[in-house]
N, C-alpha and C positions, 0 to 999 in steps of 0.2 A: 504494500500500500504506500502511493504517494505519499510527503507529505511537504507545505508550505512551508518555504523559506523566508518567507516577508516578517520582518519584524512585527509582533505582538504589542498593537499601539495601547499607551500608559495615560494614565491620566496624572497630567504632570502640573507642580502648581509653585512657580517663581516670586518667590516673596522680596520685594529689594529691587524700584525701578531705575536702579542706577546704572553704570552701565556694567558692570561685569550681567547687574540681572538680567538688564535688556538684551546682551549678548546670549546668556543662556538660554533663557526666553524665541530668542531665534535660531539657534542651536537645536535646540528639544522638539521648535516647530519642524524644522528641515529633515528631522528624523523618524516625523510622520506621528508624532502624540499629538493630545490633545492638552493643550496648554493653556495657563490661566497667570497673567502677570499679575501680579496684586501689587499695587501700590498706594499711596496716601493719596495724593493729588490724580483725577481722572490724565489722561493723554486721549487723545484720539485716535495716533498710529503710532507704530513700532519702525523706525526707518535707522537700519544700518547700514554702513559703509564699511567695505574689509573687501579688499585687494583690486583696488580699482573699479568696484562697482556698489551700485547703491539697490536697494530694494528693500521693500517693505516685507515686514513678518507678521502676519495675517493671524496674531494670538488675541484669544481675549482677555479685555484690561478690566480688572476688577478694582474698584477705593472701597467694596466693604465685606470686610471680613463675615456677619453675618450668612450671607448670602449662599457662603462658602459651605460643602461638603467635604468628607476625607478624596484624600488624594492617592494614589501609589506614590508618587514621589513629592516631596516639598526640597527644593533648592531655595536655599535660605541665602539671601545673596546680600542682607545688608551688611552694613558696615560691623563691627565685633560691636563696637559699644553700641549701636543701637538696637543691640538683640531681645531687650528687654520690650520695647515698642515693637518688635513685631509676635506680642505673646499670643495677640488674637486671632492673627492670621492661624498661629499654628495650633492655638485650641480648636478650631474650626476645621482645618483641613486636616489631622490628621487621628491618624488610628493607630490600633495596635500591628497591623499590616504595612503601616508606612513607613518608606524610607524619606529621614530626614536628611540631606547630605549640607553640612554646613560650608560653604562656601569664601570662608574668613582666615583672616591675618589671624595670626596668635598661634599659642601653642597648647592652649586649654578650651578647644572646643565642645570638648564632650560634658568639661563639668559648668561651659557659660551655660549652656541649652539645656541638659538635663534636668533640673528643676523647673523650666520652664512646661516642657512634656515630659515627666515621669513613665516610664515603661513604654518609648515608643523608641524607635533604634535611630540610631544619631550617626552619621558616619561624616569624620573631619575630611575635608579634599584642602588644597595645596592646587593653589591657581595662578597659572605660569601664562596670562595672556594679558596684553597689554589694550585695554579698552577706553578711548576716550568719551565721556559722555558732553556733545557741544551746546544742547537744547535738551529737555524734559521730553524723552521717547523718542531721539534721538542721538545716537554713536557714532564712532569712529573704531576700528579695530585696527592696532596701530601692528602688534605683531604678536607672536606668540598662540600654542593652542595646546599646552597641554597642563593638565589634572594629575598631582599624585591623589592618593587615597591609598588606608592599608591592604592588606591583602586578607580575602576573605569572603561569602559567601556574599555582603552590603555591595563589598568596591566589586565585583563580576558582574552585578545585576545593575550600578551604576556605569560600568564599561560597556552592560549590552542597550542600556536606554540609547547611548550616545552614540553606538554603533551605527558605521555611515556618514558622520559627520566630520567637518573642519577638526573637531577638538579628539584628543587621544589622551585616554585615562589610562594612567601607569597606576599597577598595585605596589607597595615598595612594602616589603616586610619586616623593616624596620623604619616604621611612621616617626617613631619621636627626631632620630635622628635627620629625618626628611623635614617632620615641621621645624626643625631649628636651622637648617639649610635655606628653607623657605624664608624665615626670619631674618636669617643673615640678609638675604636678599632684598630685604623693607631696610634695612637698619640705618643703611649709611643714606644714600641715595632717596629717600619716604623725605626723612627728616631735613637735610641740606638746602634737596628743592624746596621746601618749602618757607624756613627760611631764610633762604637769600633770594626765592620769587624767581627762581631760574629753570631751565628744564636740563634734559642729561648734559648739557655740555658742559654745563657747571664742574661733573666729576671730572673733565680732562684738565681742571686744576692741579697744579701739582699740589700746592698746600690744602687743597680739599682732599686729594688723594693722602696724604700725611694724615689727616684727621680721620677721614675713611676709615683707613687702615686702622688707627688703633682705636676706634666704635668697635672695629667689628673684631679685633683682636681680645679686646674687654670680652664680648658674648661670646666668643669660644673659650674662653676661661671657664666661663660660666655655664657654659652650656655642656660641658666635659664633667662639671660638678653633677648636673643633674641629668648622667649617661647618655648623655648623645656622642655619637663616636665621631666626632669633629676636632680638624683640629688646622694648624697653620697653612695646612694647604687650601682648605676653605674660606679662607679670607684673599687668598689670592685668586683663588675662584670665581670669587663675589667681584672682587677689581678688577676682573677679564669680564666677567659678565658686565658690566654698566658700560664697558669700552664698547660694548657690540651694541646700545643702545642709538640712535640717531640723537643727535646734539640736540633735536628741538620734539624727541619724545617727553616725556611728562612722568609724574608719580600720582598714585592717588590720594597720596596727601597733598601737595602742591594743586593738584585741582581741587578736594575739597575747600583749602584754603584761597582758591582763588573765584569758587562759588560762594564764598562766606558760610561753609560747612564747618561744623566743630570737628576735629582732626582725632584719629585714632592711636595716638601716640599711646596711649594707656595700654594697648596691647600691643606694642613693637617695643619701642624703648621703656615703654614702663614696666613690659615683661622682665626682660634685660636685669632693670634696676632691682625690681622684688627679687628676681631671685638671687641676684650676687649680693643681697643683704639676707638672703633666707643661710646662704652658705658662707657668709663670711669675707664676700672675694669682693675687693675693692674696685670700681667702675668708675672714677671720676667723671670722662669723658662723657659714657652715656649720663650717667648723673645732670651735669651739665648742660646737655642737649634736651634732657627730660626737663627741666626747670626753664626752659627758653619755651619748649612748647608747649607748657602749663600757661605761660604767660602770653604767649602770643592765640591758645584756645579760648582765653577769657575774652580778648576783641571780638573772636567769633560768636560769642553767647546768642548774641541776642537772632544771629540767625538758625537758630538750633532749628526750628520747624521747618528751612532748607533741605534736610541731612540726604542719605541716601535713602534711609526708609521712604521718602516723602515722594518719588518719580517723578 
């Protein structure tokens, strides 16, 4: 007996119309589900740009959580600190059947979202694509398409949704070690842009490369304390990597901060910071960059209802 090779379409429901959401949101459509972007503010259409062409993703846009049923999958695409704001979407859409894949900076995704859904499965991803958002349901994909995620029974069923698509989900078997690689990669570069209001060319600084360097030398101290298997070759990893960036690429801090977004330092450098005080291991630098961007998030205050959560 025959049987069908067509993908088994999901009912998939993107929380966060920012743009990695919007990206995913058109990603998920392309792979033939059935998609629901949920954001604060309505949009009328979904229009991305990525690789020399523009086209609309033909997903439906949701502003209210009520409305909402469980989902097979929820991609949680806001920003880390605004996970709290999006608790409705995901009382709403989800079940004991759903996959929740968090889609966020940090290194502690399982325990920001688990108290928000209690006994519903949480899988952290590690997102290697570079997405600029120009206008509200409107993007730019500047480059990059792939997802870690650990390995496991969650990350296969998240590799076969996306099956087909632009984006490629790696399972890596050691996650901690991969989220603190991912980390490194926010650490210098997040922070710098947005501070000096510059985009990548900033790092072909040489004294921004000196500071670079020892941010991200600081979080592999630290990140060795709390077993990730990283070590001085990953910081020059990290300073190869931002060299392959285009001069007038972006961070997603740097565009929060230049939307008047409150900035996600609390979970990149302020990971950093808790935990080289949780072990003892002195951080100046980040230190230091963590108190710049404490003070430069307080100008953003008053645009808080901007954030990513908001589309």
């Amino acid at each position: 007996m025959e049987t069908s090779s067509a993908p088994v379409q999901r009912r998939v429901a993107v929380v966060g119309g920012g743009a990695i959401g919007c990206y995913m949101a058109a990603q998920a459509h392309a792979a033939g589900h059935a998609v629901t972007l949920c954001v604060r503010t309505p949009v009328e259409r979904l229009i991305v740009e990525s690789a020399g062409s523009v086209f609309e993703a033909p997903v439906t846009i949701s502003a209210d959580p009520k409305s909402q049923t469980a989902v097979d999958f929820v991609l949680l695409a806001t920003k880390a600190h605004d996970t709290p704001g999006a608790a409705s979407w995901l009382m709403h859409l989800t079940a004991p059947t759903t996959v929740v894949v968090a889609l966020q900076n940090g290194i502690d995704h399982q325990e920001r979202i688990a108290q928000l859904i209690p006994g519903v499965s949480i899988l952290p991803a590690l997102v290697y694509i570079a997405v600029e958002r120009i206008a509200a349901g409107q993007i730019v994909h500047r480059n990059g398409q792939q997802i870690v995620v650990p390995v496991g029974v969650n990350g296969e069923k998240f590799k076969q949704l996306l099956s087909g698509t632009d984006i490629k989900v790696f399972q890596d078997p050691d996650f901690l070690t991969a989220a603190w690689r991912k980390l490194l990669s926010n650490l210098a570069a997040n922070p710098i842009t947005a501070l000096t209001l510059q985009r990548m060319g900033v790092m072909r600084d040489t004294d921004i490369q000196d500071l670079a360097r020892g941010l991200l030398s600081e979080a592999v101290t630290v990140a060795r304390a709390a077993g990730a298997h990283i070590g001085p070759d990953d910081v020059q990893a990290t300073l190869d990597l931002y060299t392959r960036f285009s001069d007038d690429g972006g961070t997603s801090m740097l565009y929060d901060r230049l939307a008047g977004r409150p900035l996600e330092h609390e979970h990149i450098t302020g990971a950093v910071v808790r935990l080289s005080e949780r072990h003892g291991i002195a951080a100046p630098l980040n230190r230091a960059v963590l108190a710049l961007l404490r003070a430069l998030n307080q100008s953003l205050q008053h645009d808080v209802g901007t954030s990513e959560i908001a589309g």
